[in-house]
Biotite code that builds the C-alpha atoms (Angstrom):
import biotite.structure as struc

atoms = struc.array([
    struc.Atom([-4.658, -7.735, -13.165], chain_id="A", res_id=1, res_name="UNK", atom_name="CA", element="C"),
    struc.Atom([-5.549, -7.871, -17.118], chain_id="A", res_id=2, res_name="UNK", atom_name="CA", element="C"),
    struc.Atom([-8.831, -8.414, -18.341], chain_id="A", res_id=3, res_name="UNK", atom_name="CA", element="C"),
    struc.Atom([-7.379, -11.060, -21.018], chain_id="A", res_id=4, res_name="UNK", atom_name="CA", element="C"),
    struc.Atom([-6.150, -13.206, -18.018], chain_id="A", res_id=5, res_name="UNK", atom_name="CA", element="C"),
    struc.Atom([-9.761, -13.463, -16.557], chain_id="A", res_id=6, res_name="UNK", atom_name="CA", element="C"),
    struc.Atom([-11.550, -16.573, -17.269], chain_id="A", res_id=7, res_name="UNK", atom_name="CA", element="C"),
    struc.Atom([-15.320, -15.954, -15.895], chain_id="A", res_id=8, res_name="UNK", atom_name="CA", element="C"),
    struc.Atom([-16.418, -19.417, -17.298], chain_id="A", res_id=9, res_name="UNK", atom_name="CA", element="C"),
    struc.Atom([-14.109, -21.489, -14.942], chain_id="A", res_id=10, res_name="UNK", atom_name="CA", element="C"),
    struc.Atom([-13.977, -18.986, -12.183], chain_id="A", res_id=11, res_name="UNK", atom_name="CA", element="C"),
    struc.Atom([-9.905, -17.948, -12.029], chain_id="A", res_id=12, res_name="UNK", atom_name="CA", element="C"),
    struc.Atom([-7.456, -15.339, -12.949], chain_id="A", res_id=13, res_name="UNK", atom_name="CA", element="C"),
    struc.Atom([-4.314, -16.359, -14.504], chain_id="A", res_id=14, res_name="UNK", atom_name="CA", element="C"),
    struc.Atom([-1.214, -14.775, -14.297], chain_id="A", res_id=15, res_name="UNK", atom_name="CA", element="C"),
    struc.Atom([2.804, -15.446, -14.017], chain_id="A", res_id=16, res_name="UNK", atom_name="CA", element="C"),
    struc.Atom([4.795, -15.150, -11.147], chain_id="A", res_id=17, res_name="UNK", atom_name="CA", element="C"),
    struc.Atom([6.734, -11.864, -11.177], chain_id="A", res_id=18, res_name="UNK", atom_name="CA", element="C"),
    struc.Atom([9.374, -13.086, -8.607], chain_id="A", res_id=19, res_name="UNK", atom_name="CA", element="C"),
    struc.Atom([9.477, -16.960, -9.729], chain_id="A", res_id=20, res_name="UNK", atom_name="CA", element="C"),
    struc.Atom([8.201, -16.348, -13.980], chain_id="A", res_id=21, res_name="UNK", atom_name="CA", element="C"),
    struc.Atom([5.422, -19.263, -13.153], chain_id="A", res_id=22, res_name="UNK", atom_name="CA", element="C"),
    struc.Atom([2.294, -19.427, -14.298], chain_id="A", res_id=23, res_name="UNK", atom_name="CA", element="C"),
    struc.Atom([-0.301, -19.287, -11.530], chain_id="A", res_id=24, res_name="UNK", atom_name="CA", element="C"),
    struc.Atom([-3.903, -19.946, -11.439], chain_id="A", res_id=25, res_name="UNK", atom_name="CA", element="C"),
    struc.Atom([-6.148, -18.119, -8.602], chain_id="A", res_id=26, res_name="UNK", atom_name="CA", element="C"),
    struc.Atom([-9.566, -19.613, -8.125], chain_id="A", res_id=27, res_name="UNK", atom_name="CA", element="C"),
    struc.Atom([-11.892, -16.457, -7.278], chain_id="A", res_id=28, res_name="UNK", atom_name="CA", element="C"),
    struc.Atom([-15.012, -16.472, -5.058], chain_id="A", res_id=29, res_name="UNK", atom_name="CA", element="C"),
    struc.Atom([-18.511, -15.853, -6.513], chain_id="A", res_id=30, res_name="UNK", atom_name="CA", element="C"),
    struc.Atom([-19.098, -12.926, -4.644], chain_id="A", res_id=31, res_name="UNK", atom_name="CA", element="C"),
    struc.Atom([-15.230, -11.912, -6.735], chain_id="A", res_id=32, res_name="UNK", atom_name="CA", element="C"),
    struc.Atom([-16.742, -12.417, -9.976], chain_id="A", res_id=33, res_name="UNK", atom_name="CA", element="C"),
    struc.Atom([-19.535, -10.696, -8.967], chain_id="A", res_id=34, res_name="UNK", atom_name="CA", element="C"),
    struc.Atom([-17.784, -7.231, -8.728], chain_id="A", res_id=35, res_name="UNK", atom_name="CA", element="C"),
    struc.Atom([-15.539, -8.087, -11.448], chain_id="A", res_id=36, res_name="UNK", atom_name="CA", element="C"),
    struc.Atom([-18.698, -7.885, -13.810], chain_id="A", res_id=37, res_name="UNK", atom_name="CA", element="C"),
    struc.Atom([-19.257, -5.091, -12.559], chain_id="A", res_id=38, res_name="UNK", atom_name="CA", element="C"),
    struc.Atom([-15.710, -3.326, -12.926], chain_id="A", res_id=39, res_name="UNK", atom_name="CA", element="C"),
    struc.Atom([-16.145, -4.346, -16.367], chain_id="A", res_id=40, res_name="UNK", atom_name="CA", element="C"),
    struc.Atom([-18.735, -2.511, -17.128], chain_id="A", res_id=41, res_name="UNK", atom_name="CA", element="C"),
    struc.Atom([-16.189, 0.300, -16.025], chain_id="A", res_id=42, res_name="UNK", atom_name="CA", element="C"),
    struc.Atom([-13.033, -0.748, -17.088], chain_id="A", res_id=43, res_name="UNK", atom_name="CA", element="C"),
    struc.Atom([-13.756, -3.530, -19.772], chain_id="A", res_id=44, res_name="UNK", atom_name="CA", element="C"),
    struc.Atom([-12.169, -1.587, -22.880], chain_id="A", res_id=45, res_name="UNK", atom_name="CA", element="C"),
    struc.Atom([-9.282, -0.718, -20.542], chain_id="A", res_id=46, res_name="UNK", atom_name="CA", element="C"),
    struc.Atom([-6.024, -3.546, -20.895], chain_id="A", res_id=47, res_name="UNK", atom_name="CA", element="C"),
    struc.Atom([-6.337, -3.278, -16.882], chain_id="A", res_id=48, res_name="UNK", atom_name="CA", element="C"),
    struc.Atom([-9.261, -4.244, -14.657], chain_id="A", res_id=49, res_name="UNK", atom_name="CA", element="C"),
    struc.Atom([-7.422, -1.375, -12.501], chain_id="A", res_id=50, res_name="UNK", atom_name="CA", element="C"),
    struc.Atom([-6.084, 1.161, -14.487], chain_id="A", res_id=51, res_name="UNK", atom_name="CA", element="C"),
    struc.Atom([-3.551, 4.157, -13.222], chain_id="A", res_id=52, res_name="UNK", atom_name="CA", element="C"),
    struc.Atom([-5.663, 7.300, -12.567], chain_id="A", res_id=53, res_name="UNK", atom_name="CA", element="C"),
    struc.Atom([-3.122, 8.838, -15.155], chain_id="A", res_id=54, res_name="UNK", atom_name="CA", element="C"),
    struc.Atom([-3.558, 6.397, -18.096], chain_id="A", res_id=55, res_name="UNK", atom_name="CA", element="C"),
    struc.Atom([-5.652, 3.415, -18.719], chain_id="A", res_id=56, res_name="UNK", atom_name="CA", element="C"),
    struc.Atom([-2.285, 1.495, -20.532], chain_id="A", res_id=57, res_name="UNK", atom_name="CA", element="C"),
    struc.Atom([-0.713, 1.247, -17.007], chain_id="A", res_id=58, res_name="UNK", atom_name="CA", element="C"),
    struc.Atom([-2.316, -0.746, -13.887], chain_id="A", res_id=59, res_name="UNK", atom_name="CA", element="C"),
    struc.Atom([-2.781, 0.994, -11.103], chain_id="A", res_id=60, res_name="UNK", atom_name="CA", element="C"),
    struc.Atom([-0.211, 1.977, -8.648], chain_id="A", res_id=61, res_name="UNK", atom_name="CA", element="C"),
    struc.Atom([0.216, -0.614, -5.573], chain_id="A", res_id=62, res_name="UNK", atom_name="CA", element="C"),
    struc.Atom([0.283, 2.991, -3.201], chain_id="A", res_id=63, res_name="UNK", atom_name="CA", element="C"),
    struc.Atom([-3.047, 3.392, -4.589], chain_id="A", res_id=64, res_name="UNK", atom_name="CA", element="C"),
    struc.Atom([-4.499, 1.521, -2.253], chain_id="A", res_id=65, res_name="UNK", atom_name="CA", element="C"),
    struc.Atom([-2.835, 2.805, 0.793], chain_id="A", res_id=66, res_name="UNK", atom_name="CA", element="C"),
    struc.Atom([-3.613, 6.120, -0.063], chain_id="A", res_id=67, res_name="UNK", atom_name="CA", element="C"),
    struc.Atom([-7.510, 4.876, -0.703], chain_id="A", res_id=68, res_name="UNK", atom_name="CA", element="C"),
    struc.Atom([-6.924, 4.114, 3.302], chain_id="A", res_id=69, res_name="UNK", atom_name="CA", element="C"),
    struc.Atom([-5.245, 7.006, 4.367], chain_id="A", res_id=70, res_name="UNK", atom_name="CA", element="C"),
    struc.Atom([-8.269, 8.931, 2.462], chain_id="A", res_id=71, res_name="UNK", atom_name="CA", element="C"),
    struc.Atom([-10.291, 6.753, 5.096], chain_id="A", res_id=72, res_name="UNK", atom_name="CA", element="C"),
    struc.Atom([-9.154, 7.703, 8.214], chain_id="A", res_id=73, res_name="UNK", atom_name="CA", element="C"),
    struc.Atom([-6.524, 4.767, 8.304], chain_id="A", res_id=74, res_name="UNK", atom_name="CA", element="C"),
    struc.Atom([-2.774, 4.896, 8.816], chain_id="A", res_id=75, res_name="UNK", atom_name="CA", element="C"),
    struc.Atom([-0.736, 2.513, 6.808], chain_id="A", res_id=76, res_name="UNK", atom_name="CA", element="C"),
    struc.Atom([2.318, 2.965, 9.116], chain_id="A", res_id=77, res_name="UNK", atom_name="CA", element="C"),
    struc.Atom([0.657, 2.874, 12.454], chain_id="A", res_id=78, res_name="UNK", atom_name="CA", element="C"),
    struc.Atom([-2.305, 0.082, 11.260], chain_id="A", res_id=79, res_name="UNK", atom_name="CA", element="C"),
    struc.Atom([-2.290, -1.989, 8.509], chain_id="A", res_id=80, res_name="UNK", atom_name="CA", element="C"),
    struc.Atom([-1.322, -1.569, 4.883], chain_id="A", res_id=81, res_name="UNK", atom_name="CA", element="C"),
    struc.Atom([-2.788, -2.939, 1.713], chain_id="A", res_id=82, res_name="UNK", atom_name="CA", element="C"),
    struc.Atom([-0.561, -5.862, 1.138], chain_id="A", res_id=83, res_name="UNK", atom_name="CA", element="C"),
    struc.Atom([-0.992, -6.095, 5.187], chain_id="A", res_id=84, res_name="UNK", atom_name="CA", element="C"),
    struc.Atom([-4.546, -7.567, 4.126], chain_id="A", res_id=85, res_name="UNK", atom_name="CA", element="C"),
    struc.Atom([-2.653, -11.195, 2.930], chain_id="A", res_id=86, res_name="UNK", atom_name="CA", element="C"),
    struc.Atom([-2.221, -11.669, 5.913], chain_id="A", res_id=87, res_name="UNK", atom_name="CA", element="C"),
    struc.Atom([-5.427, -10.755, 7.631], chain_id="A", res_id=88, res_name="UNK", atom_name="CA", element="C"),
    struc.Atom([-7.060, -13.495, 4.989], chain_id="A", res_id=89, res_name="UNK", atom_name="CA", element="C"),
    struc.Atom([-4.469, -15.881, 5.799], chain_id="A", res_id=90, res_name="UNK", atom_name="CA", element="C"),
    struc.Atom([-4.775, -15.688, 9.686], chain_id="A", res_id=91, res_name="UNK", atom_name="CA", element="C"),
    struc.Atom([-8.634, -15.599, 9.752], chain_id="A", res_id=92, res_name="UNK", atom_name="CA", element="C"),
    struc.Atom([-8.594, -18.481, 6.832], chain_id="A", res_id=93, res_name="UNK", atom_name="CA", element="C"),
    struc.Atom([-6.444, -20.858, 8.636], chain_id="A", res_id=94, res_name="UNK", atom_name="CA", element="C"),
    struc.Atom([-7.286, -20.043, 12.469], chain_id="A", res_id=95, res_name="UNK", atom_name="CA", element="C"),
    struc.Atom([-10.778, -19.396, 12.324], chain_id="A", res_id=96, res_name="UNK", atom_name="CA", element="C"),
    struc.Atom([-12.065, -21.429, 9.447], chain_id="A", res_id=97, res_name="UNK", atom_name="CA", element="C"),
    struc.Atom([-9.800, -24.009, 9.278], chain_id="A", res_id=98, res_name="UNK", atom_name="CA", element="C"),
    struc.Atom([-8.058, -24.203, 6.045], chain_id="A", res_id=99, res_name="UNK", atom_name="CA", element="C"),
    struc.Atom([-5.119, -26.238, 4.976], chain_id="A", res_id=100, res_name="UNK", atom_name="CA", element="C"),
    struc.Atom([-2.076, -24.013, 5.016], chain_id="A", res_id=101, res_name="UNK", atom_name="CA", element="C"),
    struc.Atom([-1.048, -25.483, 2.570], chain_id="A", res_id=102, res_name="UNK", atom_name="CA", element="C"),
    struc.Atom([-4.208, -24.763, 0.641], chain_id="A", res_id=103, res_name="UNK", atom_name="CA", element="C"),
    struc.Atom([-3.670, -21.150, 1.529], chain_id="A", res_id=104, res_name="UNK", atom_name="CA", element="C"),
    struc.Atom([-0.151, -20.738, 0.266], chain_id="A", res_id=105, res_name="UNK", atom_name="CA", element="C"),
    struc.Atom([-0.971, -22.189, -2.891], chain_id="A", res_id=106, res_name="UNK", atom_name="CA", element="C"),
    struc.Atom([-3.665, -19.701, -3.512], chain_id="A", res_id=107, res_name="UNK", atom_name="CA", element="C"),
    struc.Atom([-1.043, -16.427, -2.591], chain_id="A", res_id=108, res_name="UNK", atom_name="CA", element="C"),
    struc.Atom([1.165, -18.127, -4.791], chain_id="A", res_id=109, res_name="UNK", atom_name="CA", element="C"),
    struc.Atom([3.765, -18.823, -2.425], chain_id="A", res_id=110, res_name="UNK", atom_name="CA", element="C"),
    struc.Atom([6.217, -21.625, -2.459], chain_id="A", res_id=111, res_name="UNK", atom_name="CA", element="C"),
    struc.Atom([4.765, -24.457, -0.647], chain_id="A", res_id=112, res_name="UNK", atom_name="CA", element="C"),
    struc.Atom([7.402, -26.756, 1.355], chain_id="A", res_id=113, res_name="UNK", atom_name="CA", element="C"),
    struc.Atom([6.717, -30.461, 0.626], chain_id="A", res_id=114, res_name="UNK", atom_name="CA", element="C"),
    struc.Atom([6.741, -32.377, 4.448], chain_id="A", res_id=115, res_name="UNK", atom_name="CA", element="C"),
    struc.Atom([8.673, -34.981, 1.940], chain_id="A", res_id=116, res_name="UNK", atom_name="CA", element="C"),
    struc.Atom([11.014, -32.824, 0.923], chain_id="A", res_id=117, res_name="UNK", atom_name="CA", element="C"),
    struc.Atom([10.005, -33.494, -3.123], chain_id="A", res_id=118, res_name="UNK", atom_name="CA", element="C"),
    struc.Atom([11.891, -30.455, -4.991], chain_id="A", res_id=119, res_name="UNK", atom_name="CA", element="C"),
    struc.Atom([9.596, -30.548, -7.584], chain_id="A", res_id=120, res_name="UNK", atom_name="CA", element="C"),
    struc.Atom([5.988, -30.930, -6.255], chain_id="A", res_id=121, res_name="UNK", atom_name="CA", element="C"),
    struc.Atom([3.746, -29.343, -8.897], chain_id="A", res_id=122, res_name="UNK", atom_name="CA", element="C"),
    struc.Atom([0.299, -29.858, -7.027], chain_id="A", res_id=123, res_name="UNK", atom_name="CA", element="C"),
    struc.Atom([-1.920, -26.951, -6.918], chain_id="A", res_id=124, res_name="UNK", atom_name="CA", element="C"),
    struc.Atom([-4.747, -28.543, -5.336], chain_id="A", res_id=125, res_name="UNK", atom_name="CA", element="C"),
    struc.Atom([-7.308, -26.264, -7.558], chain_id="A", res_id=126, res_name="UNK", atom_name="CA", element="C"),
    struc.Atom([-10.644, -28.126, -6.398], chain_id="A", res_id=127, res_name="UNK", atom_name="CA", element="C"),
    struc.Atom([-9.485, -27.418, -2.255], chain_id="A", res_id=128, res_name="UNK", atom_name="CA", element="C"),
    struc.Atom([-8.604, -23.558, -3.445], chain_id="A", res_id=129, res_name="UNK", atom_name="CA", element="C"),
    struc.Atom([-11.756, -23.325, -5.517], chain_id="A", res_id=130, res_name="UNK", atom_name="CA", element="C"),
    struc.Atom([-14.093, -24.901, -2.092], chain_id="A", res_id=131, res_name="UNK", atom_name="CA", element="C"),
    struc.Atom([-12.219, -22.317, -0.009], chain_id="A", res_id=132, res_name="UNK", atom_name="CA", element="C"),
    struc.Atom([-12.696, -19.066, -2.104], chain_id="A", res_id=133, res_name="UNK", atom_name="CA", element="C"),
])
């Protein structure tokens, strides 16, 4: 995540797609934007809003995090990993509160089937994703 692709004003991060090269717009929740201020404060003359330990010009490692856990008492390979947290939000946000899955998908930037079968649906339904964050 790059500070240049934040957008505090409208609320989203924007990024491309590593595995598709599409752009992709994530609505963020207030409480998001919150700590992102803060981070900033931190990490604002940085490229990254989570910089390696080892140099601020590269993001932070994706192990980081499961070592953050492992620091915690938590074991990745008997519990849950980082990335295992998608799919805590996704279960919790479709079973408990309700969400459209295909709300959900959108904002994980997955590829959303169309029920019709339309190859090239573009919708990204941005107000649904922004009332869900």
């Amino acid at each position: 995540m790059t500070w240049v692709a934040m957008n505090f004003e409208k609320v989203e991060w924007g990024y491309l797609v590593t595995k598709t090269q599409t752009p992709h717009i994530v609505p963020l929740a207030t409480q998001a934007i919150d700590i992102l201020r803060e981070r900033h404060l931190v990490t604002g003359n940085t490229p990254y809003v989570f910089p390696s330990q080892r140099s601020n010009n590269r993001p932070m490692s994706d192990m980081a995090i499961n070592a953050a856990m492992k620091r915690m008492g938590i074991d990745a390979t008997q519990e849950i990993t980082g990335h295992g947290w998608r799919a805590v939000g996704r279960t919790i946000l479709d079973e408990v509160l309700g969400v459209r899955p295909d709300f959900i998908e959108h904002q994980l930037a997955r590829t959303v089937r169309d029920p019709l079968g339309r190859a090239y649906n573009r919708t990204a339904h941005l107000p649904e994703r922004k009332k869900m964050m």
